[in-house]
N, CA, C and O of each residue as an XYZ file, in Angstrom:
804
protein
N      24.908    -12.044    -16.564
C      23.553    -12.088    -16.019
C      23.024    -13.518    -16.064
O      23.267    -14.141    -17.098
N      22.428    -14.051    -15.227
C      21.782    -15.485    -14.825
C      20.549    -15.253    -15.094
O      20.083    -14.182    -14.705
N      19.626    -16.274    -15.892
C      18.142    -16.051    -15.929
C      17.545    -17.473    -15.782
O      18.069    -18.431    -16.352
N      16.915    -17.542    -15.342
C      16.338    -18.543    -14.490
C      14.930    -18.946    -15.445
O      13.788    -18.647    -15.095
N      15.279    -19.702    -16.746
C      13.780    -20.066    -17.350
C      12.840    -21.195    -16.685
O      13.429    -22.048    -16.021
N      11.918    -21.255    -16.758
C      10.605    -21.964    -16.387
C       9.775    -22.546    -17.628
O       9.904    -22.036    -18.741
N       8.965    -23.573    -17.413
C       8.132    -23.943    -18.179
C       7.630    -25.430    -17.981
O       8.338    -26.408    -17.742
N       6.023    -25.382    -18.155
C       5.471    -27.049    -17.604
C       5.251    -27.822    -16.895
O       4.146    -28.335    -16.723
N       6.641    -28.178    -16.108
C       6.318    -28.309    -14.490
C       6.841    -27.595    -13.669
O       7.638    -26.674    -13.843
N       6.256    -28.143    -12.418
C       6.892    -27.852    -11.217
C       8.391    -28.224    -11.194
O       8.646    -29.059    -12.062
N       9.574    -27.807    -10.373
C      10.767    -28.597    -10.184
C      10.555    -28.774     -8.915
O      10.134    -27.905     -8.150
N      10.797    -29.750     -8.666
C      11.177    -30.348     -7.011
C      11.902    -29.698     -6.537
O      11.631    -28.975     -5.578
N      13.329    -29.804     -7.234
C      14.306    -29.328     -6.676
C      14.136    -27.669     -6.135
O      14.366    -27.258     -4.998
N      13.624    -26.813     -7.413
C      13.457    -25.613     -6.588
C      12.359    -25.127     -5.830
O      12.381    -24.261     -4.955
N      11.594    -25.645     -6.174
C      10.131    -25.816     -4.986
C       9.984    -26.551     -3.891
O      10.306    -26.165     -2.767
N       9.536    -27.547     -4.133
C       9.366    -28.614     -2.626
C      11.060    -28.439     -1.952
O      10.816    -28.138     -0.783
N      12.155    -28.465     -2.052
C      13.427    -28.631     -1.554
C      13.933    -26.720     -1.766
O      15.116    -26.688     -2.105
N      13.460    -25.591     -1.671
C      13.368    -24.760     -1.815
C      14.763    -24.202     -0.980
O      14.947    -24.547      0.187
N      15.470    -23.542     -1.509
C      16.818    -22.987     -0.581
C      17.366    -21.996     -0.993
O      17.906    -22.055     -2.098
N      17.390    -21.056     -0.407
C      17.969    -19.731     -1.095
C      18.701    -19.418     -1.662
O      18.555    -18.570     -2.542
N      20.067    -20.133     -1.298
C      21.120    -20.452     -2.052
C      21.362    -21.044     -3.423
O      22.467    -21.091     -3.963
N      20.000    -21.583     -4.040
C      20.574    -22.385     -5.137
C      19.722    -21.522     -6.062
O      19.413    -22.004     -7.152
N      19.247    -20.102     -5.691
C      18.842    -19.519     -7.019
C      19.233    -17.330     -6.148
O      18.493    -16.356     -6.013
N      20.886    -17.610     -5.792
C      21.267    -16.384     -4.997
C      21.863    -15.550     -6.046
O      22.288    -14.410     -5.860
N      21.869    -16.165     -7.127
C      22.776    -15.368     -7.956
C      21.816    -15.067     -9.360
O      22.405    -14.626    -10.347
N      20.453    -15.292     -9.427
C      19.429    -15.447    -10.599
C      19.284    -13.640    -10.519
O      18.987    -12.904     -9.578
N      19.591    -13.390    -11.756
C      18.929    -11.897    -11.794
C      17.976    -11.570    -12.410
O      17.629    -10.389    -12.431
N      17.077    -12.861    -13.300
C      15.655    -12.545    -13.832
C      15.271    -13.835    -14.015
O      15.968    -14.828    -14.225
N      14.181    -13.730    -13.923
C      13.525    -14.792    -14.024
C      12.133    -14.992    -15.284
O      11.132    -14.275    -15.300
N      12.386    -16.016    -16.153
C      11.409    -15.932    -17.331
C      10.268    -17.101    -17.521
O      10.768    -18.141    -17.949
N       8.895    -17.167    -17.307
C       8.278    -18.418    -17.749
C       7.978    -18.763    -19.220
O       7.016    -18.032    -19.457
N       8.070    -19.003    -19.611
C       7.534    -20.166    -20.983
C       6.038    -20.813    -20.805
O       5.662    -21.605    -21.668
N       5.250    -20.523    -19.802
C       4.009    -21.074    -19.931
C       3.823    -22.479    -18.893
O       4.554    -23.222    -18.238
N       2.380    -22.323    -19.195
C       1.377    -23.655    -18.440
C       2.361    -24.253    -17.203
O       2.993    -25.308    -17.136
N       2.218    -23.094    -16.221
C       3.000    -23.544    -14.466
C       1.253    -22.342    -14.119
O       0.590    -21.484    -14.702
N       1.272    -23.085    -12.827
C       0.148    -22.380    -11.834
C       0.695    -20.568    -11.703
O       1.797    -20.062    -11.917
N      -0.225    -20.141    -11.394
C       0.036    -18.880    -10.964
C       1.080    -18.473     -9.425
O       1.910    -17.590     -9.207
N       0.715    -19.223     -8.871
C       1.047    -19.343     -7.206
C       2.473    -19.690     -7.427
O       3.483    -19.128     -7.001
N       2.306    -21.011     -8.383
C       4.412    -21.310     -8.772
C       4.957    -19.858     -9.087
O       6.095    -19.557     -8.728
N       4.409    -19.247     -9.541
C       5.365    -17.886    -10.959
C       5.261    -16.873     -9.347
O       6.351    -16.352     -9.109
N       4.361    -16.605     -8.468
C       4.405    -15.539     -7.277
C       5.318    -16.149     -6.426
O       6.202    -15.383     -6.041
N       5.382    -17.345     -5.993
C       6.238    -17.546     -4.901
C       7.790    -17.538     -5.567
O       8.703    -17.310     -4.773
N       8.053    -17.716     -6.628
C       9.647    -17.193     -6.586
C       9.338    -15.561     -7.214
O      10.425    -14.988     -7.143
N       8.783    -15.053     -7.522
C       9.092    -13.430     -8.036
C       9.136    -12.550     -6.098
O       9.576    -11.458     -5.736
N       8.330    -13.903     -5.168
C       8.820    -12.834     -4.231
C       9.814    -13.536     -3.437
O      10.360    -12.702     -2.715
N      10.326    -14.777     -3.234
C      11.606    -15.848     -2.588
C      12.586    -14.400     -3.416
O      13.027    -13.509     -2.690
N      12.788    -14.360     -4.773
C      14.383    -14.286     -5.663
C      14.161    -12.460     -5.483
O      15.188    -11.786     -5.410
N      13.195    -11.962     -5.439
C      13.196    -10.502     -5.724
C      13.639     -9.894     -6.474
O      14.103     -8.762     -6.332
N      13.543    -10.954     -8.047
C      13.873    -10.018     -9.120
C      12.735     -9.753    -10.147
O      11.785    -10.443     -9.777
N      12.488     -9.237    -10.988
C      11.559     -9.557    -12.443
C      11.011    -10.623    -12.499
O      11.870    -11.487    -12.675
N       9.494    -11.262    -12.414
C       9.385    -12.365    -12.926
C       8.468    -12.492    -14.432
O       7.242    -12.502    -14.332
N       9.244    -12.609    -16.119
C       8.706    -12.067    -17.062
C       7.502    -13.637    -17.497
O       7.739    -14.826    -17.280
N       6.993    -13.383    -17.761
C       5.536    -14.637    -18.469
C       4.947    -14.594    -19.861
O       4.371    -13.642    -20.388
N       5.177    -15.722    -20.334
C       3.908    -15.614    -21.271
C       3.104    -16.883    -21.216
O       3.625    -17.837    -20.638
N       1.970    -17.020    -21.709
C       0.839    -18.000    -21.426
C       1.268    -19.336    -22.083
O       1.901    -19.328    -23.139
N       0.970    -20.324    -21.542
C       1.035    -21.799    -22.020
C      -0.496    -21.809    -22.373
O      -1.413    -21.097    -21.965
N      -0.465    -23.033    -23.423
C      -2.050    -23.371    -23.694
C      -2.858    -23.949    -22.347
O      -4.053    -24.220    -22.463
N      -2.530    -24.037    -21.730
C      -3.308    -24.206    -20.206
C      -3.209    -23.680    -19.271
O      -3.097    -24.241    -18.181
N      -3.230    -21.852    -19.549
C      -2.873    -21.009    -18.572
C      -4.082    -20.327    -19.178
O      -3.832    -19.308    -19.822
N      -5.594    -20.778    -19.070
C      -6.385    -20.422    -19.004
C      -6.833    -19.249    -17.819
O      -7.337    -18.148    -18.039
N      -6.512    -19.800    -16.618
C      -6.824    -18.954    -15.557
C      -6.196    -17.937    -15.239
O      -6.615    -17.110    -14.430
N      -5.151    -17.875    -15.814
C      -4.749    -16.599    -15.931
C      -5.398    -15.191    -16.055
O      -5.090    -14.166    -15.447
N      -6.233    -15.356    -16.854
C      -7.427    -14.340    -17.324
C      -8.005    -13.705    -16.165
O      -8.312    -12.517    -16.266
N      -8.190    -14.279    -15.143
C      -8.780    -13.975    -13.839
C      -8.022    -14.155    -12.327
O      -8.157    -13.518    -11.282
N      -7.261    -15.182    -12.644
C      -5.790    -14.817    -11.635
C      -4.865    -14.920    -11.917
O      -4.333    -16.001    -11.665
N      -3.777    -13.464    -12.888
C      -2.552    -13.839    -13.061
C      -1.964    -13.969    -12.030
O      -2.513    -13.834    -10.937
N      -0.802    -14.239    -12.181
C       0.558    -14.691    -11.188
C       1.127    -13.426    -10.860
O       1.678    -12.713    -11.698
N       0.973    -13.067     -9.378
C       0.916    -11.382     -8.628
C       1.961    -11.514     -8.316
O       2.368    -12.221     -7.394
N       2.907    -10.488     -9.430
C       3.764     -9.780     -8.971
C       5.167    -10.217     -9.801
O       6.354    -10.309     -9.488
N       4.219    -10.482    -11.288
C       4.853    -11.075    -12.354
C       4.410    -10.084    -13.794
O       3.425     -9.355    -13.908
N       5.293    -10.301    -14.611
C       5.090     -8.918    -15.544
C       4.538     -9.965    -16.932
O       5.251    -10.908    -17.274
N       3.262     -9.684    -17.628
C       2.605    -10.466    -18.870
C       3.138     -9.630    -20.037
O       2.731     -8.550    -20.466
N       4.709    -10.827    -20.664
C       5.328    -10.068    -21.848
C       4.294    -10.737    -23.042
O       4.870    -11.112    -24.063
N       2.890    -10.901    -22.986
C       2.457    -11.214    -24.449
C       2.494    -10.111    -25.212
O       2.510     -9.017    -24.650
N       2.516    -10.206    -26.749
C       2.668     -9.388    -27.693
C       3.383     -7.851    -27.660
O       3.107     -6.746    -28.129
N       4.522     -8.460    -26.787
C       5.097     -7.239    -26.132
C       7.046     -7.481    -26.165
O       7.712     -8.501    -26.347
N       7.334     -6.475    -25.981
C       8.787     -5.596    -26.222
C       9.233     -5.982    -24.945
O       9.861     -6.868    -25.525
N       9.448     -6.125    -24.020
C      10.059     -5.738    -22.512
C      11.438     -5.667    -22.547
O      12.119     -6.567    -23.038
N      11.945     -4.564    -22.014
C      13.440     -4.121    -21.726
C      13.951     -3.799    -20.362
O      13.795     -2.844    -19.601
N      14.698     -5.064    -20.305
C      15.328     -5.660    -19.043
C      17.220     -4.871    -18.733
O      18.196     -5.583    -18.971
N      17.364     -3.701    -18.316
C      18.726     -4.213    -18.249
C      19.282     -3.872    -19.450
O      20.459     -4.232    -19.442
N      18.910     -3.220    -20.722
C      18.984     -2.911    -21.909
C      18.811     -4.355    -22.712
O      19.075     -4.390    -23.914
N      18.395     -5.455    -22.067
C      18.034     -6.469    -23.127
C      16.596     -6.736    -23.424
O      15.702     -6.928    -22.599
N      16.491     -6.718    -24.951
C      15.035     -6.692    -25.470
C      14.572     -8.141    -25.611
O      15.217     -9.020    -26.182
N      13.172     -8.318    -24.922
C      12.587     -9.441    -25.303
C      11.601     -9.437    -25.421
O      10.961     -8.829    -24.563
N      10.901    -10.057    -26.467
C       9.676    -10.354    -27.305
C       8.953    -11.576    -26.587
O       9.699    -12.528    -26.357
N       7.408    -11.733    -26.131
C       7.086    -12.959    -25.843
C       5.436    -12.620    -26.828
O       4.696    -11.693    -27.159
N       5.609    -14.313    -26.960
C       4.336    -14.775    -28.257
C       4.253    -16.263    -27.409
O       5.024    -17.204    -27.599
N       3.118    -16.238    -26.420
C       2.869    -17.709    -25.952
C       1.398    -18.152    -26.624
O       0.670    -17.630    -27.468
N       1.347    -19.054    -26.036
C       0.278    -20.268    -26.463
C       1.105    -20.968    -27.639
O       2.199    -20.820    -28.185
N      -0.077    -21.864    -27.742
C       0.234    -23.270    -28.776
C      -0.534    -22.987    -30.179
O      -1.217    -22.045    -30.581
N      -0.090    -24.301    -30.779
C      -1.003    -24.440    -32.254
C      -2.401    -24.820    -31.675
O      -2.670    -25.193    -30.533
N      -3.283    -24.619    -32.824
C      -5.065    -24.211    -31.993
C      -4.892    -25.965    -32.312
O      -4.246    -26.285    -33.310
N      -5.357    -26.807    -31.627
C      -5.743    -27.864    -31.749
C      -7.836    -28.597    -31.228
O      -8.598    -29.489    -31.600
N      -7.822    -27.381    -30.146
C      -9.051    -27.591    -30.255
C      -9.851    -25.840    -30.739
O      -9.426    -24.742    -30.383
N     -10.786    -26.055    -31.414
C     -11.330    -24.705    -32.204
C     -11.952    -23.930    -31.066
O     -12.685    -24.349    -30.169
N     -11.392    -22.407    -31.354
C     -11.027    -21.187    -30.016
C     -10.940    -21.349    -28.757
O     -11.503    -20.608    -27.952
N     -10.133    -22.467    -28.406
C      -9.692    -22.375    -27.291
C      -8.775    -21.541    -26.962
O      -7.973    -21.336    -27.873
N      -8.526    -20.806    -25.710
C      -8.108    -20.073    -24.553
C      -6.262    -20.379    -25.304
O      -5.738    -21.481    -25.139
N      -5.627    -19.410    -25.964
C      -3.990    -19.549    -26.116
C      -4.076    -20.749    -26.589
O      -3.712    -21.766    -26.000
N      -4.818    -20.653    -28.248
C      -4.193    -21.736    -28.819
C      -4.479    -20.759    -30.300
O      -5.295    -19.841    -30.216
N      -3.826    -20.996    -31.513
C      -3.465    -20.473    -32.243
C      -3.313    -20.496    -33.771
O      -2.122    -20.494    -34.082
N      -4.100    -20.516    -34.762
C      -3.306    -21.404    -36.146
C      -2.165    -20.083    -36.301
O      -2.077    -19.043    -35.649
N      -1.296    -20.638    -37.525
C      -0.490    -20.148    -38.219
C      -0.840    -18.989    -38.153
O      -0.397    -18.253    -37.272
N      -1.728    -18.567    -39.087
C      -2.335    -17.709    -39.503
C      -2.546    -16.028    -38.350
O      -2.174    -14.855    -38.349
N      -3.480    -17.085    -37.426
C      -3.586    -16.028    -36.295
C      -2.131    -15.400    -35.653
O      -1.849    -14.260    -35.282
N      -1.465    -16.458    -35.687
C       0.242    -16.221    -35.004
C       1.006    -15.214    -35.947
O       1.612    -14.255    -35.470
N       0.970    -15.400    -36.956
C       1.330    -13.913    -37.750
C       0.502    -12.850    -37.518
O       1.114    -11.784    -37.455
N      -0.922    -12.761    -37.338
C      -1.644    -11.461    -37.225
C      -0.718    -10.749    -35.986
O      -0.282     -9.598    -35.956
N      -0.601    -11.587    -35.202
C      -0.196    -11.063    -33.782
C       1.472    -10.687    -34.434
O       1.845     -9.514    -34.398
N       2.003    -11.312    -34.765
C       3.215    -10.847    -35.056
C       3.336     -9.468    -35.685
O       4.217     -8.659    -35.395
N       1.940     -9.195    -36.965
C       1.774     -8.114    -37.694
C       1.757     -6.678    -37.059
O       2.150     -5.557    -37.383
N       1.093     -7.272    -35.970
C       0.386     -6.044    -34.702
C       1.535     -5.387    -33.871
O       1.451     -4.304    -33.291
N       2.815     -6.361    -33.913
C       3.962     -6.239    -33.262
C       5.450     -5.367    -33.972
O       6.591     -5.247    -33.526
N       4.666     -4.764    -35.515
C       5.685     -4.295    -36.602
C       6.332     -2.346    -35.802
O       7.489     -1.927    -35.772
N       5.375     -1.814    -35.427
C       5.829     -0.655    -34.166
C       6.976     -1.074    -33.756
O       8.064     -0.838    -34.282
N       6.717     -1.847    -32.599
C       7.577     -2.089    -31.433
C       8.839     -2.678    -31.935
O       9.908     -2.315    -31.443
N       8.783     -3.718    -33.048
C       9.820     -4.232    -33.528
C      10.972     -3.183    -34.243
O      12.179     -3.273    -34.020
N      10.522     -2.456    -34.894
C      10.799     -1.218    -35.690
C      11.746      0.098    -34.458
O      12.820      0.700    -34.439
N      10.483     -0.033    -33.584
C      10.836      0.821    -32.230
C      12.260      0.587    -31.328
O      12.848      1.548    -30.830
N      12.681     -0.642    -31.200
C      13.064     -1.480    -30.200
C      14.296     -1.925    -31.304
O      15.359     -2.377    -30.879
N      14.099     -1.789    -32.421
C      15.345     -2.297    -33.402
C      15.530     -3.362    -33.301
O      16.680     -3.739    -33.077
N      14.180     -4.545    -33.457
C      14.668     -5.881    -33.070
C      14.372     -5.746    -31.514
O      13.867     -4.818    -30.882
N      15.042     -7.465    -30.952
C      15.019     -8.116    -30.540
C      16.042     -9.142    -29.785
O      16.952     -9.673    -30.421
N      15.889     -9.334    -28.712
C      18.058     -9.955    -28.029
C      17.063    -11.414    -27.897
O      17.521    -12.315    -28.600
N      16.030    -11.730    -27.270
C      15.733    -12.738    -26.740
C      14.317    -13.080    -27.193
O      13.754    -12.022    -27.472
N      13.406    -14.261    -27.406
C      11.966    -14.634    -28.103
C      11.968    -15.516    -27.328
O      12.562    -16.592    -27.385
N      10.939    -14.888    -26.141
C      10.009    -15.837    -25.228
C       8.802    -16.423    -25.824
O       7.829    -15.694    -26.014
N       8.763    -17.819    -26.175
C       7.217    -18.176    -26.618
C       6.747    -19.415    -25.612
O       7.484    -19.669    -24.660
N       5.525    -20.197    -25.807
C       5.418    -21.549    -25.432
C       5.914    -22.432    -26.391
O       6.859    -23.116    -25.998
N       5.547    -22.608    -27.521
C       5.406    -23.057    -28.566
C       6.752    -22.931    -29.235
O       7.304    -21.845    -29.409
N       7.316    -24.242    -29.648
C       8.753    -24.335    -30.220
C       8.132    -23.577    -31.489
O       6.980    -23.168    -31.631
N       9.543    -23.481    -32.636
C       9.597    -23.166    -33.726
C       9.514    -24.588    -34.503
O      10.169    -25.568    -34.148
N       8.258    -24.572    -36.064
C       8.390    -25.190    -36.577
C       9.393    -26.151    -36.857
O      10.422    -25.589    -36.482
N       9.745    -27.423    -37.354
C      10.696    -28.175    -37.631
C      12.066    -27.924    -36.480
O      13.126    -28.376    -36.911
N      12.116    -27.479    -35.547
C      13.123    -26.711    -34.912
C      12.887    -27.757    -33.260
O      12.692    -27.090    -32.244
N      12.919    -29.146    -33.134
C      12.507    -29.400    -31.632
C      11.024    -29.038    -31.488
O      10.396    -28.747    -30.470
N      10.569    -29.142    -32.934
C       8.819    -29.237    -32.313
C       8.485    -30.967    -32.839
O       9.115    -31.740    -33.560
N       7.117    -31.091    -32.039
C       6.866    -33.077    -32.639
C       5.983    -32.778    -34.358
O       6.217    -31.802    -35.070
N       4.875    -34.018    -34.727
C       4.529    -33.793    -35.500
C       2.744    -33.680    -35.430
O       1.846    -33.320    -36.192
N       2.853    -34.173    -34.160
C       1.270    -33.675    -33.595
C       0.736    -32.873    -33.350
O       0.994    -32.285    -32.300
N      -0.272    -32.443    -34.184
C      -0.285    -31.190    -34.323
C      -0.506    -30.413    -32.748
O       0.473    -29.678    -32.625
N      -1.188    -30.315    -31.797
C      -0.896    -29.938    -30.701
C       0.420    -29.101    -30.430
O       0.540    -27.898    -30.198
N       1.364    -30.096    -30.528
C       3.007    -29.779    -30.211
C       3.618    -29.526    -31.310
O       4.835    -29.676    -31.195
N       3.189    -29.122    -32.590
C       3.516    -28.801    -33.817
C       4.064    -26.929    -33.271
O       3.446    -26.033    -32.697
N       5.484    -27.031    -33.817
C       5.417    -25.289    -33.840
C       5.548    -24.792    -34.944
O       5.818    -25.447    -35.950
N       5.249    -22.654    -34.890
C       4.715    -22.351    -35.468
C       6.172    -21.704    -36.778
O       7.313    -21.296    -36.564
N       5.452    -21.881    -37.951
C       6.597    -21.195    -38.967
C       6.952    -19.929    -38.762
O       7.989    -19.657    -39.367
N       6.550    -19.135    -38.213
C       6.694    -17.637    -37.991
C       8.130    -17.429    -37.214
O       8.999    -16.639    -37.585
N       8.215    -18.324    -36.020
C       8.901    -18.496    -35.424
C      10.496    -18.473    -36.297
O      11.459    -17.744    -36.534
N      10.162    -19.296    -36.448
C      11.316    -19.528    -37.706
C      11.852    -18.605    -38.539
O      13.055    -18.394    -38.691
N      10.861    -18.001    -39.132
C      11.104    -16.845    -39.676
C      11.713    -15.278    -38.937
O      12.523    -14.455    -39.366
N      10.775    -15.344    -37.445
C      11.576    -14.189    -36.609
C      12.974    -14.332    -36.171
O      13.701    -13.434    -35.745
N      13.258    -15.597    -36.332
C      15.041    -16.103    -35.910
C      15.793    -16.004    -37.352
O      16.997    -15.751    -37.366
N      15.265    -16.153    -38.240
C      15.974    -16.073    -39.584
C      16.445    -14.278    -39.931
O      17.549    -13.747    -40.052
N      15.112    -13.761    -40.003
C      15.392    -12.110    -39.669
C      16.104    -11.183    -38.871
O      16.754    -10.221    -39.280
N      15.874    -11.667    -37.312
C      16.302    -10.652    -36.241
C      17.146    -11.387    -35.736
O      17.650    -10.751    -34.811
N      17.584    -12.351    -35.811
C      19.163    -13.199    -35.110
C      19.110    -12.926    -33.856
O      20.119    -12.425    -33.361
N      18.092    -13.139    -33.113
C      18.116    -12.795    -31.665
C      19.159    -13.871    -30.845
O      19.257    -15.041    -31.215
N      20.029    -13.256    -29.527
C      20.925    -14.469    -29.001
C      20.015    -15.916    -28.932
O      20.002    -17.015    -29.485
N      19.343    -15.248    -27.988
C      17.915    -16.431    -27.543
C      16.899    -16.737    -27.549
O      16.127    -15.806    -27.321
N      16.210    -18.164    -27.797
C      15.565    -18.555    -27.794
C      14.557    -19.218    -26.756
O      14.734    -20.421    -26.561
N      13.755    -18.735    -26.219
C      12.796    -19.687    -24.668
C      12.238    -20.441    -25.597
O      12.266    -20.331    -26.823
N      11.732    -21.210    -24.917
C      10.165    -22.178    -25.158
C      10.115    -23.277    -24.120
O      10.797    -23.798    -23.237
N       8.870    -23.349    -24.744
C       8.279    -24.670    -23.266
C       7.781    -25.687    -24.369
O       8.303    -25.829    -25.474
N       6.591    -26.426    -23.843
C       5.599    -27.604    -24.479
C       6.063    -29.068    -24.472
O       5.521    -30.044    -23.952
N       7.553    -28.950    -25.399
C       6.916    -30.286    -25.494
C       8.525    -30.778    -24.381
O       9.679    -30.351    -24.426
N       7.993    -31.617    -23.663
C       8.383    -32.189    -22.519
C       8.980    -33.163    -22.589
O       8.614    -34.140    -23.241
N      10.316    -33.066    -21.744
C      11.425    -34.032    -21.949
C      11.026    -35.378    -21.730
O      12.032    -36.064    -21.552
N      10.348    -35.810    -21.690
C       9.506    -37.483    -21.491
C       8.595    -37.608    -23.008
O       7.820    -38.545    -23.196
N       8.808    -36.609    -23.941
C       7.821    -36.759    -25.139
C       8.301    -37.584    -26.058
O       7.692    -38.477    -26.646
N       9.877    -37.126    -26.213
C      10.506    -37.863    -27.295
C      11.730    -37.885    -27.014
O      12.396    -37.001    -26.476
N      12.120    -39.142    -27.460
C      13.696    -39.721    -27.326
C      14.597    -38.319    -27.603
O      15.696    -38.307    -27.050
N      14.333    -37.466    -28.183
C      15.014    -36.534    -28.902
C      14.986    -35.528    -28.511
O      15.197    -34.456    -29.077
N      14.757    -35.729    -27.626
C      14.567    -34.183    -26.896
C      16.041    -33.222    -26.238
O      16.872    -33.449    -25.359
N      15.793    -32.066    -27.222
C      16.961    -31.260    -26.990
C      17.021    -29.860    -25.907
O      16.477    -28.827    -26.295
N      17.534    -29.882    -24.891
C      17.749    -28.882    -23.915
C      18.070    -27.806    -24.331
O      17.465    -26.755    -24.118
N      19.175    -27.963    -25.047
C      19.869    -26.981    -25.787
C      20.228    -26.897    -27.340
O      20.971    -27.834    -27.631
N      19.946    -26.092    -28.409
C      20.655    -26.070    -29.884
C      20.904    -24.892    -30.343
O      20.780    -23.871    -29.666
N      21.178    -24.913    -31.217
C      21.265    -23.704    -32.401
C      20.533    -23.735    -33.332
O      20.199    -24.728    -33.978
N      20.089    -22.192    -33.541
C      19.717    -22.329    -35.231
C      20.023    -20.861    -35.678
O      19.603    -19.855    -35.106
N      20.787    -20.890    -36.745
C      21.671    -19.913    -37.544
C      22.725    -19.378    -35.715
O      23.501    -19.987    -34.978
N      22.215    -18.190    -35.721
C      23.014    -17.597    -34.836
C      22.263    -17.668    -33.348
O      22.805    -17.084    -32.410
N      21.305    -18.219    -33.188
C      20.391    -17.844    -31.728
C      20.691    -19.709    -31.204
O      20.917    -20.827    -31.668
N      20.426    -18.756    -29.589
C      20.862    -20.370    -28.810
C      19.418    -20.413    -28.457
O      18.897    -19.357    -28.097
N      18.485    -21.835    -28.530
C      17.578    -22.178    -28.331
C      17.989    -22.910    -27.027
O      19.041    -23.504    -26.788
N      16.616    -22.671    -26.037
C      16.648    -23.295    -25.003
C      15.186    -23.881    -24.114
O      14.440    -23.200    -23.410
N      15.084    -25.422    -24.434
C      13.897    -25.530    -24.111
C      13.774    -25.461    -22.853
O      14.863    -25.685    -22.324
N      12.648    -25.179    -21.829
C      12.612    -23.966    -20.547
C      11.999    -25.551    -20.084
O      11.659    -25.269    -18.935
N      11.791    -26.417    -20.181
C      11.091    -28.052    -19.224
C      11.616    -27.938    -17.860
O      12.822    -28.015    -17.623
N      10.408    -27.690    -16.648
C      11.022    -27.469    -15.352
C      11.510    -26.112    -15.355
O      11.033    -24.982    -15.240
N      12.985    -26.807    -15.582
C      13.830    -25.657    -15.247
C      15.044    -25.256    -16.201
O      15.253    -26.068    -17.103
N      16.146    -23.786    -16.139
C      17.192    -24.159    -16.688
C      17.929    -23.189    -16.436
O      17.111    -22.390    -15.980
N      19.132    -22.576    -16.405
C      19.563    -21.077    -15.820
C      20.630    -21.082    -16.952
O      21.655    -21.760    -17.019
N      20.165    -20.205    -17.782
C      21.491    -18.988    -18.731
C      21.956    -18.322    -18.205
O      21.555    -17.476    -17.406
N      23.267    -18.685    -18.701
C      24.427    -17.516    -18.812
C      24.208    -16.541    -19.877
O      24.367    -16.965    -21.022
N      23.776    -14.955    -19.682
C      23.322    -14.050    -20.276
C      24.514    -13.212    -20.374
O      24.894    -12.763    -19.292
N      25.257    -12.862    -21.492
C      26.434    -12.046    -21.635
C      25.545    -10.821    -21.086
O      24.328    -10.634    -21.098
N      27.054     -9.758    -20.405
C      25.702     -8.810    -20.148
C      26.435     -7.645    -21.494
O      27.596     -7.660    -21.903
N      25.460     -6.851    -21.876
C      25.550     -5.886    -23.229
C      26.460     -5.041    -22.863
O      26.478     -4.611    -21.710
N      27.506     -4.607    -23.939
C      28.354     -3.440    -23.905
C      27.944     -2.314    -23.664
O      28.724     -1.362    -23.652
């Protein structure tokens, strides 16, 4: 299975230079946050598959125009195909209650709220967020700081994969596309990126 992650910007390549062919074989499609609404509709109806979302800290407008014809995995289970995925977007709260931003604190409540489904669902294959995992490819500002929880849901549920968006390949010399941590493949979603998704026995 091919999945087609998103997150942050636009890509040229698959937008402005748009061709059918270079996304014929995508069988889902996932955002990571803060892209326009109109970006996330025009490929859920170009590719005609799933298009799954969770909020970036500047996907304020969302609230009043999500992205039609796209499925909102916040604080939610979604089962694709028999693969389970969890999405927890927004950022660390950097300015006080702003719109998908978050302390620690709050980011576990939401996780707490999520003990059903987790229980339900037996775990977890994939963790869509915006927001890297603490020490894990996050910076040290707090803004782009990610959250410990994170960390902790990959330490527990060994999910294959990892999404995220934020912090942007122009942020830091160090910026990693791809890693590991314990058993899950992290994959930062900048632009663009397409997994190879084993498909389940």
């Amino acid at each position: 299975m091919k999945i087609l992650v998103l997150a942050d910007q636009k890509s040229k390549y698959l937008y402005d230079f748009y061709e059918p062919d270079k996304l014929k074989d995508i069988d889902l499609i996932i955002s990571c946050g803060d892209l326009p609404a109109n970006y996330l509709s025009f490929f859920v109806t170009l590719c005609n598959v799933p298009l799954l979302y969770v909020k970036g800290n500047h996907d304020g407008k969302y609230e009043t125009a999500p992205p039609e014809g796209c499925i909102c995995i916040e604080d939610d289970i979604y089962v694709h195909q028999g693969i389970r995925i969890m999405g927890l977007g927004g950022s660390m709260e950097y300015i006080p209650r702003a719109d998908n931003q978050y302390t620690e604190q709050k980011m576990r409540k939401r996780l707490w709220k999520l003990q059903y489904k987790l229980w339900k669902h037996k775990g977890f294959d994939i963790l869509v967020t915006h927001a890297p995992a603490r020490q894990v490819n996050d910076l040290e500002d707090l803004p782009h700081r990610g959250f410990e929880v994170f960390r902790t849901l990959l330490e527990k549920y060994t999910p294959k994969f990892f999404f995220h968006g934020h912090v942007h390949a122009n942020y830091s010399r160090n910026f990693k596309r791809v890693d590991t941590y314990g058993k899950t493949t992290i994959i930062n979603a900048f632009e663009y990126y397409i997994v190879d998704y084993p498909q389940p026995e």
